[in-house]
C-alpha positions in Angstrom: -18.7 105.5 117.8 -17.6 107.4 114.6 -14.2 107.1 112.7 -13.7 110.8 113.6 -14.6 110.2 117.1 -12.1 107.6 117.3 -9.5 109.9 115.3 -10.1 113.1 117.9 -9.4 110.8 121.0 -6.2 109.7 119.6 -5.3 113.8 118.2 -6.4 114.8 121.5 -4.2 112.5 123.2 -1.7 112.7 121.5 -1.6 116.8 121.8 -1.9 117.5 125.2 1.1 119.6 126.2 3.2 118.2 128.9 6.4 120.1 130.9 10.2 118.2 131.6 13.4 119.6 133.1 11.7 122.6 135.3 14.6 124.5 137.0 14.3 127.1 139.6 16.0 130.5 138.4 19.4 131.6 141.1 17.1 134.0 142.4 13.7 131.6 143.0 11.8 134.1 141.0 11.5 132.4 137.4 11.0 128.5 136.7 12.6 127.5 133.2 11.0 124.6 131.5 10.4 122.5 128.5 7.0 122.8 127.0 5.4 121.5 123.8 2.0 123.7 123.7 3.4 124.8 120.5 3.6 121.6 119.1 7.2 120.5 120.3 9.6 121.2 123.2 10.3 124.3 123.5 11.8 126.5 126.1 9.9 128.6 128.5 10.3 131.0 131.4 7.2 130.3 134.0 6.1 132.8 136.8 5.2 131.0 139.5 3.4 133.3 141.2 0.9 132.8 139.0 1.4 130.3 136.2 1.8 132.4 133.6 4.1 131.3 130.7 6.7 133.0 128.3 8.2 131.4 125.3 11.8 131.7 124.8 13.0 129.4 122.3 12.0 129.1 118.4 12.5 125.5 117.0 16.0 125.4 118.4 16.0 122.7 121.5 16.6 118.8 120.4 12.9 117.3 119.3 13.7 114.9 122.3 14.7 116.5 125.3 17.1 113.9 127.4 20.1 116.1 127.5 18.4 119.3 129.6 19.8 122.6 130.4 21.3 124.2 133.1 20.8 127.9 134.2 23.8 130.6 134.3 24.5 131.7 138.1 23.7 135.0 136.9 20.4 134.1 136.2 20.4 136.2 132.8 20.6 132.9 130.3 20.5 129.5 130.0 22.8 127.0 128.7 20.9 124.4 126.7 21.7 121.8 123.9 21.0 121.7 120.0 21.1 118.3 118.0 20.1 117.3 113.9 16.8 115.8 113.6 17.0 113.6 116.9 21.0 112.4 116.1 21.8 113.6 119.6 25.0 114.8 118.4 24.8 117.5 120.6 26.6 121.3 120.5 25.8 123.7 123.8 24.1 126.7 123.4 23.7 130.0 125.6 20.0 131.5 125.0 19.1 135.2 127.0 15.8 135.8 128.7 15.0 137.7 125.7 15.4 134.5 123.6 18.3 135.3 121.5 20.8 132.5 121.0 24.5 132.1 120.6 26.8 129.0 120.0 29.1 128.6 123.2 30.8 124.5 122.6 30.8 123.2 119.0 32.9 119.6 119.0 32.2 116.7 116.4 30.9 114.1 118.4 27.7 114.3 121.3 28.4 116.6 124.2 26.6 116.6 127.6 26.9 119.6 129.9 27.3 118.1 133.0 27.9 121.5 135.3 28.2 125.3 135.4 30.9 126.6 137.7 29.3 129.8 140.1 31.0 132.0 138.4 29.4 131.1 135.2 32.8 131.1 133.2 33.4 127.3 133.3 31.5 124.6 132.0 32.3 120.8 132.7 31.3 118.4 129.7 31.2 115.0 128.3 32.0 114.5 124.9 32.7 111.5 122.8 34.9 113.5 120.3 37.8 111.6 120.6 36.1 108.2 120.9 35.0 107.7 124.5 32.8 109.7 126.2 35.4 112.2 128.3 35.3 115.3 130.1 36.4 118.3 128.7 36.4 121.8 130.6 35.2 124.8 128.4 36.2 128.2 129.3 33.7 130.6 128.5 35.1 134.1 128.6 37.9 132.7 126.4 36.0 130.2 124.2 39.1 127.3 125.1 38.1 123.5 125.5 40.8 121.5 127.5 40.1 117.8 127.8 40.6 116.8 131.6 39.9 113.2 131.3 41.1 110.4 128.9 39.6 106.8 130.1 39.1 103.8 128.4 36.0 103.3 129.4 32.9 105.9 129.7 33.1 109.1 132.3 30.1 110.5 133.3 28.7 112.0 136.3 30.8 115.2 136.1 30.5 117.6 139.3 32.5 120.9 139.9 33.2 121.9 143.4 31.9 125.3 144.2 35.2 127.0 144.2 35.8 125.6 140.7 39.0 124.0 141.6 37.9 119.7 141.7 36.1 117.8 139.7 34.4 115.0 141.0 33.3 112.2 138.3 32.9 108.3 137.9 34.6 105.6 135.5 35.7 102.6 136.0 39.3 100.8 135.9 38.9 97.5 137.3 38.4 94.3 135.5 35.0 94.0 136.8 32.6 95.6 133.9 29.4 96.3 136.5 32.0 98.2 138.7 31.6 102.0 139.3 34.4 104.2 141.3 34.0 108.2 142.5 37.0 110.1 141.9 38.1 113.6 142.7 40.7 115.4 141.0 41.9 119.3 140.3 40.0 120.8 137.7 42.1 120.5 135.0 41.8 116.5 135.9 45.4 115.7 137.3 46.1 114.3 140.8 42.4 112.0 139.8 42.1 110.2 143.4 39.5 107.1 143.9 37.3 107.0 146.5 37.8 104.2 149.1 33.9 104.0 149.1 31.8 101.0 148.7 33.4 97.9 147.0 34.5 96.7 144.0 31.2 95.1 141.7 29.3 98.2 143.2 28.5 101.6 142.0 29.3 104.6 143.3 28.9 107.9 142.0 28.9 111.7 142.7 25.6 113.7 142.7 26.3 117.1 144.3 28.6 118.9 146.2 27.7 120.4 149.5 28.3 124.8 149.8 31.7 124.6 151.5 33.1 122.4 148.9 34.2 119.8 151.7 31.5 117.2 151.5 30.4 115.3 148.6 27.0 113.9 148.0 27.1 109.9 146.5 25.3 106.9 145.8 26.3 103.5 146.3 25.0 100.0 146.1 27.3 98.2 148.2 24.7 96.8 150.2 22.8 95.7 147.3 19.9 98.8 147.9 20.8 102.0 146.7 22.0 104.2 149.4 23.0 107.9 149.8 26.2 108.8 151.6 28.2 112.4 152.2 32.1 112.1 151.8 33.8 114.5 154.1 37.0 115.7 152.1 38.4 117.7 154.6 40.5 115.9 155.1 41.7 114.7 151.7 41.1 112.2 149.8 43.1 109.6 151.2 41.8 110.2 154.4 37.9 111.1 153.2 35.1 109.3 155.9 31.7 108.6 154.6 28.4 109.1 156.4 25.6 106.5 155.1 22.0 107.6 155.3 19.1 105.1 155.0 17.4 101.9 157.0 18.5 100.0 153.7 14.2 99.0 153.5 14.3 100.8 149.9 15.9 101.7 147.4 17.4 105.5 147.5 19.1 107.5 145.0 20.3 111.0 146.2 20.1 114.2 143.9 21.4 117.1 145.8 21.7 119.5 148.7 19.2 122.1 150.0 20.9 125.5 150.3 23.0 125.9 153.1 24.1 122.3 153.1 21.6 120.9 156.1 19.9 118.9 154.2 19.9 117.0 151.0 17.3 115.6 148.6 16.7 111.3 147.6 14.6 109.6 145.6 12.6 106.9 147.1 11.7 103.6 145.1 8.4 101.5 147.0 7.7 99.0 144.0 6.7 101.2 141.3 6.1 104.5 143.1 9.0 107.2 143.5 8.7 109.7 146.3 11.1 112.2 147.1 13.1 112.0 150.9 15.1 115.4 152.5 17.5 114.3 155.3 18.9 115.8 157.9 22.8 116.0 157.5 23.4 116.3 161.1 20.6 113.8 162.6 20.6 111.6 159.7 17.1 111.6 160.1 14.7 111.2 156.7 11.5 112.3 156.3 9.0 111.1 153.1 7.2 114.4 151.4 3.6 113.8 151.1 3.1 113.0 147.4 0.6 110.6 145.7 1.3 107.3 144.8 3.0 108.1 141.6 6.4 109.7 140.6 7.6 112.7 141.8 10.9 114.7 142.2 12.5 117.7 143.3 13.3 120.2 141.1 16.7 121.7 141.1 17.3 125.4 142.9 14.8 127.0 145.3 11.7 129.4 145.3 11.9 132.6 146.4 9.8 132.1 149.1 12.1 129.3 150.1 9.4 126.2 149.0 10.8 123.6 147.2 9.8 123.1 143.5 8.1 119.5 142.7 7.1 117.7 140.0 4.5 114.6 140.1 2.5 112.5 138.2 0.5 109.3 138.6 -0.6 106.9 136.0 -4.2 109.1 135.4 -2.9 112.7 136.4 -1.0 114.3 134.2 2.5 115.8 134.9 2.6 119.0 136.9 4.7 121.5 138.9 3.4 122.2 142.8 5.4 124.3 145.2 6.5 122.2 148.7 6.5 124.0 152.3 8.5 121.6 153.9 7.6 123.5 157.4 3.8 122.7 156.6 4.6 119.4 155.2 1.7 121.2 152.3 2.0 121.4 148.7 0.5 124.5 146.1 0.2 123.5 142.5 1.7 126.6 140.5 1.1 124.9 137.0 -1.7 122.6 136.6 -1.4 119.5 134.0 -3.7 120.1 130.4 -6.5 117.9 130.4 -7.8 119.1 127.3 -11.2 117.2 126.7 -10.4 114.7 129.2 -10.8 114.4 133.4 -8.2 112.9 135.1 -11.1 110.2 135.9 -11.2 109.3 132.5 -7.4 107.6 132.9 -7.2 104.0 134.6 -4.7 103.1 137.3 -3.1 99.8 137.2 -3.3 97.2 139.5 0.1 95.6 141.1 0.4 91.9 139.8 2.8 89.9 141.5 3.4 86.2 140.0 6.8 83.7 140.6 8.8 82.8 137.8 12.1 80.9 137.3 12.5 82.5 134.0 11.5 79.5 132.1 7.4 79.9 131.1 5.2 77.1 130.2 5.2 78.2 126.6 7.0 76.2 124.8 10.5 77.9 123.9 11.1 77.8 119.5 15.0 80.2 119.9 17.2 78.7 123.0 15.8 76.1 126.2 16.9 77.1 129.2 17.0 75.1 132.9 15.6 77.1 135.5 16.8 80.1 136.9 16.5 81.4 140.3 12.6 81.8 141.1 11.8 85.6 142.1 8.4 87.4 142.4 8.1 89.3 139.6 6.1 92.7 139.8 4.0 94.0 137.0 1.4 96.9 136.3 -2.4 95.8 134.5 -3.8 98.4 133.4 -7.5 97.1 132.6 -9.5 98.7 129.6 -12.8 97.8 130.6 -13.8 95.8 127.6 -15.0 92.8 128.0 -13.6 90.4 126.6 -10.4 92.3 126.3 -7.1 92.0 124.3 -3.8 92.3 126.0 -0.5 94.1 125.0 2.4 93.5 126.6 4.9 96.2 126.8 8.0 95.2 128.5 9.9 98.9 129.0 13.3 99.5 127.9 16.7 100.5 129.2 16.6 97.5 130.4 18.7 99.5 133.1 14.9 101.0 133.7 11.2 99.9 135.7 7.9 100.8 134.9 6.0 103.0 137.5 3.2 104.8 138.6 3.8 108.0 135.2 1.2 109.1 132.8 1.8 107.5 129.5 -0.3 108.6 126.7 0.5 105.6 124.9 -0.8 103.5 127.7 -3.8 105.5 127.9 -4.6 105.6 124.7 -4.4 101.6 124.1 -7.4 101.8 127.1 -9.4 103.9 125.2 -9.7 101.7 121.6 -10.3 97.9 124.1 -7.0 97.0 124.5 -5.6 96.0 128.5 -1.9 97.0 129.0 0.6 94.4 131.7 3.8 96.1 132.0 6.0 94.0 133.5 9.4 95.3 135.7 11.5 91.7 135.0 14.7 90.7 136.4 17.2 93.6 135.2 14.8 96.2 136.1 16.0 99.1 138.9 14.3 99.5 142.1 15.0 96.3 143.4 18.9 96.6 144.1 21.9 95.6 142.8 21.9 92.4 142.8 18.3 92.4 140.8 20.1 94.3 138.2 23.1 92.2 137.8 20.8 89.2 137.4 20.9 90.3 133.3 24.3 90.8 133.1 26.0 87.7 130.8 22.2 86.5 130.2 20.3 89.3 127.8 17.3 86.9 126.2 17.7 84.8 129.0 15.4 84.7 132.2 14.1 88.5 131.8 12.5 87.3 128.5 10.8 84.4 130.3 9.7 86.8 132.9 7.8 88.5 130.3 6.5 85.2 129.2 5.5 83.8 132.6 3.5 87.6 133.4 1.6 87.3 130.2 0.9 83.9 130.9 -0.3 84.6 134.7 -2.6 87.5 134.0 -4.3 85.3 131.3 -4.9 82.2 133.5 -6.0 84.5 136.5 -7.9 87.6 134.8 -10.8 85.5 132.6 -12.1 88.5 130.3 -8.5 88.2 128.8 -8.6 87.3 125.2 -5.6 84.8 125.2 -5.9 84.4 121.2 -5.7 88.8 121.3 -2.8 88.9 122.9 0.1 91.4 121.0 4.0 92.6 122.3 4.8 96.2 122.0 8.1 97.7 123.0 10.7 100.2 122.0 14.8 100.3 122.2 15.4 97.4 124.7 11.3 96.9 125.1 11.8 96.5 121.2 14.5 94.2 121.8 12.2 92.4 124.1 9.3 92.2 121.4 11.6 90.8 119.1 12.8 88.1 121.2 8.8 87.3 122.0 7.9 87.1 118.8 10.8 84.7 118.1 11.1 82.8 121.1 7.3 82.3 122.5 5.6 82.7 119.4 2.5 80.6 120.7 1.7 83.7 123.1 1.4 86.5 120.4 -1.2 87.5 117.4 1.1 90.5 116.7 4.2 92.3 117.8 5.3 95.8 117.7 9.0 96.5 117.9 9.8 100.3 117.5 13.4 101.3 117.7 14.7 97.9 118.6 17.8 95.6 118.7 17.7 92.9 116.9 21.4 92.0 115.6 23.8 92.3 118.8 26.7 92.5 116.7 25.5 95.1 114.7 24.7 97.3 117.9 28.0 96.8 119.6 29.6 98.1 116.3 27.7 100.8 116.0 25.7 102.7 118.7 27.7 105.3 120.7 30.8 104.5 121.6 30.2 104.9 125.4 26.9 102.8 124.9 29.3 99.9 123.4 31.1 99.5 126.7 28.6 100.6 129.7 25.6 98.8 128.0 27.0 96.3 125.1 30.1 95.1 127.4 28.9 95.8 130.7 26.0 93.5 130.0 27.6 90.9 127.6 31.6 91.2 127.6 33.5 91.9 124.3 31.9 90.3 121.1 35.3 88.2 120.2 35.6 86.6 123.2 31.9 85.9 123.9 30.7 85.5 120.1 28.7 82.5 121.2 26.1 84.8 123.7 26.1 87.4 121.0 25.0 84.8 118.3 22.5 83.4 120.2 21.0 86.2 121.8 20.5 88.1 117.9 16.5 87.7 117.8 17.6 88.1 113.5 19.1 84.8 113.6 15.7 83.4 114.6 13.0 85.2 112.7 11.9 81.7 110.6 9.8 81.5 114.2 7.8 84.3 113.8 4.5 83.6 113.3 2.6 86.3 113.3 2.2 90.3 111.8 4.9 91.8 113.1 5.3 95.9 112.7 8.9 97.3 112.6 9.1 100.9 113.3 12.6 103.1 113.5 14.2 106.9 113.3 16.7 106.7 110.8 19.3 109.5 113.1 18.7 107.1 116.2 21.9 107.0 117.5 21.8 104.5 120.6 19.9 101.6 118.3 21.0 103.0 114.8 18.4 102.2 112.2 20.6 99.2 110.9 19.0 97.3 113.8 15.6 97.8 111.7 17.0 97.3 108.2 19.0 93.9 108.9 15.7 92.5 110.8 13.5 93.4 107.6 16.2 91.8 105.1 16.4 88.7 107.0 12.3 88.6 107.1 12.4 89.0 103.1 15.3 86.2 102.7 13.5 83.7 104.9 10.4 84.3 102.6 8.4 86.4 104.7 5.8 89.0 102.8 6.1 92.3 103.5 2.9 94.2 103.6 1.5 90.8 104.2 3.5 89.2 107.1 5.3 92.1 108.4 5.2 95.9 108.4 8.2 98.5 108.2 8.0 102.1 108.7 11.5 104.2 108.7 10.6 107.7 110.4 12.6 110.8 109.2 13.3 113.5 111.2 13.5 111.6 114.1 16.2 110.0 116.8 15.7 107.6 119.4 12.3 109.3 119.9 10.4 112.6 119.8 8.7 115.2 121.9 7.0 116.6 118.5 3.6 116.7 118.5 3.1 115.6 115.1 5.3 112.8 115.6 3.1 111.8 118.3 0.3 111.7 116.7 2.2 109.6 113.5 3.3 107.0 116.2 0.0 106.3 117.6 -1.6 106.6 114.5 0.7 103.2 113.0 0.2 101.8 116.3 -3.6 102.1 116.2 -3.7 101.2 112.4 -1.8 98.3 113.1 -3.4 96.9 116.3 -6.7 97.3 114.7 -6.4 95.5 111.3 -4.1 92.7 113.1 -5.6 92.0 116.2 -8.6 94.6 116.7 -10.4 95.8 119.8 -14.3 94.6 119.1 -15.2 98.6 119.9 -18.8 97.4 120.9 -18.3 98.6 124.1 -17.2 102.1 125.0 -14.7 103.3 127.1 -14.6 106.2 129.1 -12.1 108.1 126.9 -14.3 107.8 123.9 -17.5 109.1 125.6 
């Protein structure tokens, strides 16, 4: 195979255009999207009658897409967010169907449009302008902002009732950090009433409100599983009952209700597949939609023909948007995935790896021993290139408040096609297992989840034999790039190379300065206040161990990344040169510009995989004597 034929698979890759965020116009006629056919996200109106597409927006979304947009009730414009090169500092925007734009809420500080009242006059928001990540009420017509809540620690989850007149939202005021309460109070945020839901150490939090503005849609985790629940308010608050839904097998996460307040919409978790629910309010019967074994979703609003609006995707087909008759349990694609030279044949599935670990690996620890933790059976995802022998990467994902499933990933993908066998593996921490899984990081971050990671490399290379175990590399970004980091420094025996991109390496440094709401739902939440717990935060800083790395190590970061600001790249790559380590030579540092925590640009894609394949290859290589199906 040629250079240029190994340069085309990754362009190729790398370009194929792929939707997020579909919304269903008020009237089911019009689906509004993001796209990046152009080259980046941009947004588009989509017919789904027949697929066809028309661009509204002209460089003006954020490069990465996270924050969404949300439709006007009148179905005439959208409200959508603007950032700086990826800083997320976002201000909200109104765009028209014609694609003109206008400013609507310009704060310092990152906003989130949480909600649109009906009448289209009233946004709810979160802003961190005065610190904390509030909400804060904007009136359109007049152009006012009032600030309706001022907590210590983060609100989010912001929900207008369809009247206008309560907010529902969550915080937390107790002592205990991984607690989450529901409250409801008037819409200018007095007479804020908790919900006597769940318990205290659980989560609960609003999702949707039903039609008559008397039932509220939530989750919980009181019973370690997520659940879904509806709140009758008629009541009041003080006397509000609570209807759970569920068998409490899997985990559930509900989104919102169907018009006219019958039924309502979860997400199902089954390992690492996702597949949406509808339940019957009255019955509280459930009833799976027939999806593939991948991820898929409901889309918010309706079609005009009164099918839902889907979205799926497996590991080897590529995102796309079907229409779902729930009477004929049968689905309608309305816009097919880009395959561009591919067929979804080309793309491997994983297999499901399951292997016990008690956090503590056989490779010998260099950072911090530990005793044994609590054995669990780990899940993980191997993804197997075909080459024989193979080299591995091991790409822990990030969050960690996040699990690897059954999604396209171009990256993935495109490590198959140059040799290279990808394990992901969904350690202790991860979501999709309950509460209780989740809280097993808390206090302990480069603790037991690390030698999870450790104990699935090692298991996939003692049972798969055409695993190269002297091949084997660590790639992750944000907390999969703190994860790399803490590989390379703690089980360096394991790894010929490491990739951390956008990682955290100094956790002193990230409490002081990522987002102020990420300092006390991730930083604290996970590892209490720096002053009183310096020891964990010390000890825990892959930088204060990086005379243990031992092999190339590539450091990649966006210098406007505001959740892991690019300090956490420029203190690792100082402490590399004090403790004598070559750059060029020993380690590799790329700063991108132009870029956040991340980006949807197609150019940027194409830069990212094009360090990551320079890298592998020169470091660790793929011995390209066979060829895989993506380079045929």
């Amino acid at each position: 195979m040629s250079d240029s034929d190994e340069t085309d698979v990754l362009r190729e890759l790398a370009s194929l255009p792929t939707i997020a965020s579909p919304r269903v116009s008020p009237d089911g006629e019009t689906v509004a999207l993001y796209y990046d056919v152009t080259g980046r996200n941009e947004l588009h109106l989509c017919d789904p009658t027949d697929g066809s597409l028309e661009q509204l927006s002209d460089g003006d979304v954020p490069r990465s897409v996270r924050a969404g947009f949300e439709w006007d009730p009148s179905g005439d414009r959208l409200f959508y967010h603007r950032d700086e090169a990826g800083d997320e500092q976002h201000d909200v925007w109104a765009m028209s169907l014609d694609g003109d734009s206008e400013p609507v809420v310009e704060m310092d500080g990152q906003i989130r449009l949480h909600d649109v009242g009906e009448d289209g006059e009233t946004l709810l928001l979160g802003s961190s302008r005065d610190g904390q990540m509030n909400l804060y009420r904007h009136d359109v017509p007049s152009g006012e902002t009032e600030k309706v809540t001022d907590y210590e620690r983060a609100v989010g989850g912001g929900e207008l009732s369809p009247e206008g007149d309560r907010i529902a939202f969550t915080t937390n005021e107790t002592d205990t950090y991984e607690n989450l309460d529901t409250y409801v109070a008037a819409a200018d945020g007095s007479d804020a009433r908790k919900l006597d839901v769940g318990e205290v150490g659980a989560e609960a939090a609003p999702t949707d409100w039903g039609p008559d503005g008397d039932r509220l849609l939530i989750s919980d985790n009181s019973e370690n599983l997520g659940r879904a629940g509806i709140v009758d308010l008629s009541d009041g608050v003080d006397d509000a009952d609570v209807t759970w839904f569920g068998d409490g097998e899997f985990e559930e996460s509900p989104s919102r209700f169907l018009e006219g307040g019958d039924r309502f919409v979860a997400g199902r978790t089954r390992g690492a597949v996702t597949v949406p629910v509808v339940y019957d309010v009255e019955s509280g019967e459930g009833r799976e939609l027939d999806f593939p074994a991948g991820v898929a979703s409901v889309a918010e609003g309706r079609l005009a023909d009164d099918r839902l609006l889907a979205y799926r995707t497996t590991s080897s087909k590529r995102p796309e948007l079907v229409a779902y008759d729930l009477d004929a349990d049968a689905t309608e694609t309305l816009f097919d995935a880009e395959y561009g030279p591919f067929d979804p044949d080309d793309f491997v599935e994983p297999e499901t790896v399951t292997f016990a670990s008690d956090g503590v690996p056989e490779t010998p620890a260099r950072a911090v021993d530990h005793d044994p933790y609590e054995e669990f059976e780990i899940e993980g995802l191997l993804f197997d290139s075909g080459r024989r022998p193979s080299p591995l990467i091991v790409n822990p994902h990030g969050g960690p408040r996040h699990h690897d499933m059954r999604r396209f990933s171009y990256r993935v993908q495109f490590l198959l096609s140059r040799g290279y066998s990808v394990l992901q593996v969904n350690y202790r921490g991860s979501t999709g297992r309950g509460r209780e899984f989740v809280q097993e990081l808390y206090g302990d971050w480069g603790g037991a989840e690390q030698g999870d990671v450790a104990t699935g490399a090692e298991y996939v290379l003692d049972e798969y034999d055409w695993l190269d175990e002297d091949r084997v590399a660590v790639y992750g970004g944000s907390y999969g790039g703190y994860s790399a980091n803490w590989q390379m420094v703690q089980y360096p025996d394991l790894y010929a190379a490491g990739i951390t991109w956008v990682g955290v390496s100094d956790l002193f440094d990230m409490y002081e300065n990522t987002m102020p709401h990420f300092r006390t739902e991730l930083m604290v939440k996970n590892l209490g206040e720096p002053d009183e717990n310096e020891a964990i935060y010390r000890e825990r800083s892959p930088v204060n161990y990086v005379e243990n790395v031992d092999a190339p190590l590539l450091i990649v970061h966006g210098v406007n990344d505001p959740r892991v600001p690019v300090s956490q790249a420029r203190i690792l790559r100082d402490a590399l040169d004090e403790a004598g380590f070559a750059e060029g030579d020993d380690y590799e540092y790329e700063e991108l510009g132009e870029e956040g925590h991340g980006s949807g640009d197609i150019d940027q894609k194409i830069r990212s995989l094009e360090l990551l394949d320079d890298f592998l290859d020169r470091r660790i290589g793929a011995e390209r004597t066979a060829v895989a199906s993506l380079d045929d």
